[in-house]
Every structure is written in structure tokens, then in C-alpha cells.
VEXZA-443428 format. One record per residue (C-alpha): residue number from 1; residue in one letter; chain; x, z, y. Coordinates in Angstrom, 1 decimal, padded with zeros to 4 digits, m for minus. Layout:
N
<pt resi="NUM" resn="a" chain="A" u="X" w="Z" v="Y"/>
...
//
This chain:
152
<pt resi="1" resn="x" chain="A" u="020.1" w="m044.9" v="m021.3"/>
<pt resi="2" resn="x" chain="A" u="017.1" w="m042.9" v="m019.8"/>
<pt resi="3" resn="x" chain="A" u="016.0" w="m039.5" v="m020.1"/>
<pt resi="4" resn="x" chain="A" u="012.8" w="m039.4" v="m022.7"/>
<pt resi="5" resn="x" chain="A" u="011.4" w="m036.1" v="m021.9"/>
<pt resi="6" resn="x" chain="A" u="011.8" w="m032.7" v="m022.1"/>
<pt resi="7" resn="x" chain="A" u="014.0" w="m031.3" v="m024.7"/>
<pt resi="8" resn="x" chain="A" u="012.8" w="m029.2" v="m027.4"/>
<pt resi="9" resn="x" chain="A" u="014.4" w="m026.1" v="m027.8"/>
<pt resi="10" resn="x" chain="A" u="013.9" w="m023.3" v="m029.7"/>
<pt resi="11" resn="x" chain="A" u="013.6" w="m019.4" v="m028.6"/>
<pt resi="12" resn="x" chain="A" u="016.7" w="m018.2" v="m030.0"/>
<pt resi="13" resn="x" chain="A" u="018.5" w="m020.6" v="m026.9"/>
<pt resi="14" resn="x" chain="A" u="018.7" w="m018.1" v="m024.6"/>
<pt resi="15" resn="x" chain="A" u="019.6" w="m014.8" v="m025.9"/>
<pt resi="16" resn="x" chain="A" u="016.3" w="m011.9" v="m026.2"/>
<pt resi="17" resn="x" chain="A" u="019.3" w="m009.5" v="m024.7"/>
<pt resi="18" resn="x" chain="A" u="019.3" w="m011.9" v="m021.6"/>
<pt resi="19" resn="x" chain="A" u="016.0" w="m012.3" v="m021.6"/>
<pt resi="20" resn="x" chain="A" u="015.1" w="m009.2" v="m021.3"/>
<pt resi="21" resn="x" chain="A" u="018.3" w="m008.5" v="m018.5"/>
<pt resi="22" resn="x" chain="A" u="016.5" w="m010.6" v="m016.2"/>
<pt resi="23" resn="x" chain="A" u="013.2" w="m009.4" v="m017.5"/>
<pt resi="24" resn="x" chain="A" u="014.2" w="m005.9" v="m016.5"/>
<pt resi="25" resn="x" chain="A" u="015.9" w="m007.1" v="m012.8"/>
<pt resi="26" resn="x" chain="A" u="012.6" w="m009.0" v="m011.8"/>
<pt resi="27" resn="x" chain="A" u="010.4" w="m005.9" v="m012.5"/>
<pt resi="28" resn="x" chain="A" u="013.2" w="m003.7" v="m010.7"/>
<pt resi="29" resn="x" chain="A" u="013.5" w="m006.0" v="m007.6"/>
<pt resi="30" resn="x" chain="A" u="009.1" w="m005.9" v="m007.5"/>
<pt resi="31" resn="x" chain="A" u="009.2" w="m002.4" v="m008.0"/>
<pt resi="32" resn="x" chain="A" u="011.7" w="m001.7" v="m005.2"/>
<pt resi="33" resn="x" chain="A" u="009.9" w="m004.1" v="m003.1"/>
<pt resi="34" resn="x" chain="A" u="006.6" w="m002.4" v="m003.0"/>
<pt resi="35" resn="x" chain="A" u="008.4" w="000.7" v="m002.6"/>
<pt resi="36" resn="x" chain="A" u="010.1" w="m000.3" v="000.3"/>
<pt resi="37" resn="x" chain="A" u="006.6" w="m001.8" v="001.9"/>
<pt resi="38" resn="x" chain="A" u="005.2" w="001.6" v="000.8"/>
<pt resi="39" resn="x" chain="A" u="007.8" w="003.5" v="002.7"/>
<pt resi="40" resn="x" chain="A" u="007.4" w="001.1" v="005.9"/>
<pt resi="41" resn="x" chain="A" u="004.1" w="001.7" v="006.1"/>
<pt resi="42" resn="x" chain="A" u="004.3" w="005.5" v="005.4"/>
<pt resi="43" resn="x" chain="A" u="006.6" w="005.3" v="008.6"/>
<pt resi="44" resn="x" chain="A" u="004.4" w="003.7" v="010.6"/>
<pt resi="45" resn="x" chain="A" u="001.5" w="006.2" v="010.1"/>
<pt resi="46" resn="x" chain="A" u="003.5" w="009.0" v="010.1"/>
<pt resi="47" resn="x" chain="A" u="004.8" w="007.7" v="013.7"/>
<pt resi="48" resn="x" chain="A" u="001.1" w="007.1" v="014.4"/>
<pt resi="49" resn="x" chain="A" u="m000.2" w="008.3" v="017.9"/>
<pt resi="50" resn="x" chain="A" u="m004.0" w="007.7" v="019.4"/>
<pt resi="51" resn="x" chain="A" u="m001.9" w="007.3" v="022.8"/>
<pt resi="52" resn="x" chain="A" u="m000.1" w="004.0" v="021.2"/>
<pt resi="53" resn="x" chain="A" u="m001.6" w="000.5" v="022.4"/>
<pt resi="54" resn="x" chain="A" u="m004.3" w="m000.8" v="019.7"/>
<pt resi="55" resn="x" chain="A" u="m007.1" w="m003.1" v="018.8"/>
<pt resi="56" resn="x" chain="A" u="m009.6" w="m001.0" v="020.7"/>
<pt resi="57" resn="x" chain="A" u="m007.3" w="m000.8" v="023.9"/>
<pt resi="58" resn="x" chain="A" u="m003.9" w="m000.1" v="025.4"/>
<pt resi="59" resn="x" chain="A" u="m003.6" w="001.1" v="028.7"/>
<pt resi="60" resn="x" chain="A" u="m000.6" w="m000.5" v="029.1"/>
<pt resi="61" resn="x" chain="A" u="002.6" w="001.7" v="028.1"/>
<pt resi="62" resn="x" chain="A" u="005.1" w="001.1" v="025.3"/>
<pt resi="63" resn="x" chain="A" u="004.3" w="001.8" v="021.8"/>
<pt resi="64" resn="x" chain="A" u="005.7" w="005.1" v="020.4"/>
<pt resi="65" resn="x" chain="A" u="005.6" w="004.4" v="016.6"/>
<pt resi="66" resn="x" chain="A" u="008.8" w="003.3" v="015.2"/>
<pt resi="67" resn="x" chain="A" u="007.5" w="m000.2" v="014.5"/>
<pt resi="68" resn="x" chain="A" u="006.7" w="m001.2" v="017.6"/>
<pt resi="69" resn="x" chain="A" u="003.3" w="m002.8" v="018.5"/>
<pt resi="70" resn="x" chain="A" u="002.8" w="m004.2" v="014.8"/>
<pt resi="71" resn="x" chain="A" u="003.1" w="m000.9" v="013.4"/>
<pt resi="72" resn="x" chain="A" u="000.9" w="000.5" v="015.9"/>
<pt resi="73" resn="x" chain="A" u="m001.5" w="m001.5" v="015.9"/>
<pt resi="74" resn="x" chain="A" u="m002.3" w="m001.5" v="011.9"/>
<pt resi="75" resn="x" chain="A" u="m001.8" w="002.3" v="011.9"/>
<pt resi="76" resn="x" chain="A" u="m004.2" w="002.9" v="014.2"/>
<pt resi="77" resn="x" chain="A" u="m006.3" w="000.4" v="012.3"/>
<pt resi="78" resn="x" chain="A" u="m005.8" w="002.0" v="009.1"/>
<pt resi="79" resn="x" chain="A" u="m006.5" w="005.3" v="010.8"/>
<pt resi="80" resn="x" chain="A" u="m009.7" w="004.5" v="012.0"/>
<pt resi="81" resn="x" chain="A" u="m010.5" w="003.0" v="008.6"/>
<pt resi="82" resn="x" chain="A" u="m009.7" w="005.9" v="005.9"/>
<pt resi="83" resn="x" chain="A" u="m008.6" w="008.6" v="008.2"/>
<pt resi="84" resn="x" chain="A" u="m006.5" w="011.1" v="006.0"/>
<pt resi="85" resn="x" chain="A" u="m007.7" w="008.4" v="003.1"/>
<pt resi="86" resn="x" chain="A" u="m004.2" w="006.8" v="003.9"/>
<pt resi="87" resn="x" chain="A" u="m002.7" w="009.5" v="001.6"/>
<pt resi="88" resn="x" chain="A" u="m004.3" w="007.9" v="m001.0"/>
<pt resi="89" resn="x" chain="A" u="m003.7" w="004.2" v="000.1"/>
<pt resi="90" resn="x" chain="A" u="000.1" w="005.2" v="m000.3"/>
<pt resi="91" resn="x" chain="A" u="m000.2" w="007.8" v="m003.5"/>
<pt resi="92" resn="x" chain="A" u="m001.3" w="004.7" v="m006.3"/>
<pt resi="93" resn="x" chain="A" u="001.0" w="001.7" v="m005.2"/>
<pt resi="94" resn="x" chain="A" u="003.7" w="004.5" v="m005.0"/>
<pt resi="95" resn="x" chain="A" u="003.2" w="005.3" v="m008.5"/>
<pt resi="96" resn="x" chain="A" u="002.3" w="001.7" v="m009.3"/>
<pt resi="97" resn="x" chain="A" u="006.0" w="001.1" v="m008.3"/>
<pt resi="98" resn="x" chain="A" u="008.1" w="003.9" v="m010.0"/>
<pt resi="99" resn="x" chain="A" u="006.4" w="002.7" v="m013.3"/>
<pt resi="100" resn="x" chain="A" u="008.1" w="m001.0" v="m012.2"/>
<pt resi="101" resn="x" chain="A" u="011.9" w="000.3" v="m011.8"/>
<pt resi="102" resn="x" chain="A" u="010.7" w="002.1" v="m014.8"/>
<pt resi="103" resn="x" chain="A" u="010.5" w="m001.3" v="m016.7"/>
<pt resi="104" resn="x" chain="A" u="006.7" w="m001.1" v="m017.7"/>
<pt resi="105" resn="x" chain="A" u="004.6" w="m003.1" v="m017.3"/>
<pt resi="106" resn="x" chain="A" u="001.0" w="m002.3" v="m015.9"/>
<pt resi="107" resn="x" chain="A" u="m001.5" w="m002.1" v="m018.1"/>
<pt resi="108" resn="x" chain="A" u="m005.4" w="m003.6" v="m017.3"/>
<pt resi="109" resn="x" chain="A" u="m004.2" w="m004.4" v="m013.5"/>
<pt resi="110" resn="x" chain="A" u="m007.4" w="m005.5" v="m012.1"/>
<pt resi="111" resn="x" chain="A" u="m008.9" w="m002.6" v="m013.4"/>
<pt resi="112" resn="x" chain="A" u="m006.5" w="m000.1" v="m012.1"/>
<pt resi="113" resn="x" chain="A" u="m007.2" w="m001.9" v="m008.9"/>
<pt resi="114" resn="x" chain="A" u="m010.5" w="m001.6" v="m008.8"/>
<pt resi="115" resn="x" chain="A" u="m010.4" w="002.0" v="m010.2"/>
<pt resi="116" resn="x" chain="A" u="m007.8" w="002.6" v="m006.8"/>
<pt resi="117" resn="x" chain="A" u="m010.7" w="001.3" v="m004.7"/>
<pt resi="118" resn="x" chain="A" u="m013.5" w="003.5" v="m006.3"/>
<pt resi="119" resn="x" chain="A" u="m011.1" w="006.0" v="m005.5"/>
<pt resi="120" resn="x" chain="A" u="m010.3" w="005.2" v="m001.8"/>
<pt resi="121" resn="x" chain="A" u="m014.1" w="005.4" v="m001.4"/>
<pt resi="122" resn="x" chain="A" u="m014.4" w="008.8" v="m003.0"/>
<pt resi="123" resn="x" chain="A" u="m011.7" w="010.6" v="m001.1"/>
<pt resi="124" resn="x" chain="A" u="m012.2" w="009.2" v="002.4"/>
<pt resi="125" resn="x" chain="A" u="m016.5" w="010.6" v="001.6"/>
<pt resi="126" resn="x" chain="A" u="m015.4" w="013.5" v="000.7"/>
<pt resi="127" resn="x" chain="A" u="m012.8" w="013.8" v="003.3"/>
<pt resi="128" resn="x" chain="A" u="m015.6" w="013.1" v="006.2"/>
<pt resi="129" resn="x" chain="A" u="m017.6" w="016.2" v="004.5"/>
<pt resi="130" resn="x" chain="A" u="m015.3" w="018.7" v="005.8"/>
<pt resi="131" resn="x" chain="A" u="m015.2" w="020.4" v="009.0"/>
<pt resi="132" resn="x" chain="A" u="m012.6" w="018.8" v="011.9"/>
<pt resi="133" resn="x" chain="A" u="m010.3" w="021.0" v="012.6"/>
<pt resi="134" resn="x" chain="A" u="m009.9" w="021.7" v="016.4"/>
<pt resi="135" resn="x" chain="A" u="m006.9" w="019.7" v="018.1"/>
<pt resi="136" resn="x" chain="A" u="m006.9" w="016.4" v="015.2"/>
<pt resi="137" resn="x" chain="A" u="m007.7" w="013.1" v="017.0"/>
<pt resi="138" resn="x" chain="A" u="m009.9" w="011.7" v="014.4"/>
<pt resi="139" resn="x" chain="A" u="m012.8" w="010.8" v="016.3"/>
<pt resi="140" resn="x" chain="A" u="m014.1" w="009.2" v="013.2"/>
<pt resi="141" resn="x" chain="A" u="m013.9" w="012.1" v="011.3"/>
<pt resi="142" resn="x" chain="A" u="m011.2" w="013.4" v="008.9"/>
<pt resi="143" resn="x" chain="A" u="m012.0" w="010.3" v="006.0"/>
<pt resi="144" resn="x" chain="A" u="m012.6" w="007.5" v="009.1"/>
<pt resi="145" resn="x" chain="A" u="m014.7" w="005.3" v="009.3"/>
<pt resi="146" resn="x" chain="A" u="m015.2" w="004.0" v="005.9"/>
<pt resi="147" resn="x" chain="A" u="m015.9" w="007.9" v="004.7"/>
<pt resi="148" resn="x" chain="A" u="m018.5" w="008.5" v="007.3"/>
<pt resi="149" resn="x" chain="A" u="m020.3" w="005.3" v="005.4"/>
<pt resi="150" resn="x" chain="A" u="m019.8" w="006.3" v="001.7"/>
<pt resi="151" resn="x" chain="A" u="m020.8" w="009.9" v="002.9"/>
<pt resi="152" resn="x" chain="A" u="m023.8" w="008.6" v="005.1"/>
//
């Protein structure tokens, strides 16, 4: 005899308490991914140093940041890009996580992510608005690259 098709079954075949077990894990297990991407990358900027070999040159010595070339190189990138704007390309998906392990669900994602962009923009302009301190290696400014163009 040969299989026909799928089977019908109803929603009471797998329990709602397991359902929602495994419901719950995957939303932990994403949440605690994109923390842990969230903390690699906070490591790698915090390591970040102008000296380090990047896109715009290397002179030839060993990366200093903790993750090697690759975590050099998109520092320094990212640097260049937002400046101290990296705070808040770390701030949201931090939050965005924590509400994950929390078991919620976000609400309205794509416009939470475009609300996060809009937000990128405004904090690296007005970052670039404020006076360099003496000593900071930004040569881009203090919001990088991408403030000096939404403050231009």
C-alpha cells in the first residue's frame, strides 16, 4: 500500500504546553545569538586601534585587536563609518535581544529597523557637530564619516 498524502491532523496533536517549550527555546537561542554577535563585535571595537592593519593601509605589523585581522579590519571600517555612532549600532540590537530571552516577540520589525536607521543618522550628525577633543584619532570627526554627510 502507498502513502496518499499528508495526514490531517488536528492542533491539539502536539501539546500548546510543548508548543510553546520550543517556542520559548527558539526565541532564547536567537536572542542569545545576537547577543553574543553583539558582544563580539563590542570587543572588537573596543580593541580597535588606528595603528591596526585596514582597508585604507597596513604598514605591515600584526593586528592588535583581539580578533585578529577580521576584527580589525571591520572595526576600523565601522569607525570610519559612524565614529562614536557605533554606541548606537550596538545600544538597539542589544535591547532588541534581551526582549528575545525575554520571550517577546518584536513588534512592527521593519519599522523598528528603519526607525534604528533614522536614528544612526541622527546621532552620528550630531556627533560630527561637536568639537574633537585633542588626542582622539577620529580624523573623520567624532560621528565619522556618515555624520559629516548628514551634518553637511
Amino acid at each position: 500500500m502507498s502513502f496518499s498524502g499528508p495526514v490531517d491532523t488536528d492542533d491539539n496533536a502536539v501539546p500548546a504546553a510543548l508548543r510553546a517549550f520550543f517556542r520559548n527555546r527558539v526565541l532564547e537561542g536567537t536572542g542569545l545569538a545576537v547577543l553574543a554577535v553583539n558582544i563580539s563585535l563590542s570587543l572588537a571595537l573596543a580593541t580597535w586601534s588606528p595603528a591596526d592593519p585596514s582597508l585604507t593601509g597596513s604598514d605591515g605589523s600584526a593586528a592588535l585587536n583581539w580578533f585578529g585581522p577580521w576584527g580589525a579590519t571591520l572595526s576600523d571600517a565601522l569607525m570610519r563609518l559612524l565614529g562614536l555612532g557605533t554606541l548606537g549600532l550596538l545600544a538597539v540590537p542589544t535591547v532588541w535581544a534581551m526582549e528575545l530571552i525575554a520571550h517577546k516577540l518584536p513588534q512592527k520589525p521593519l519599522r523598528r529597523m528603519l526607525a534604528w536607521a533614522i536614528w544612526l543618522l541622527v546621532l552620528t550628525g550630531f556627533l560630527s557637530l561637536l568639537p574633537q577633543p585633542a588626542g582622539l584619532p577620529f580624523a573623520e570627526g567624532l560621528g565619522g564619516t556618515m555624520g559629516s554627510l548628514v551634518s553637511a
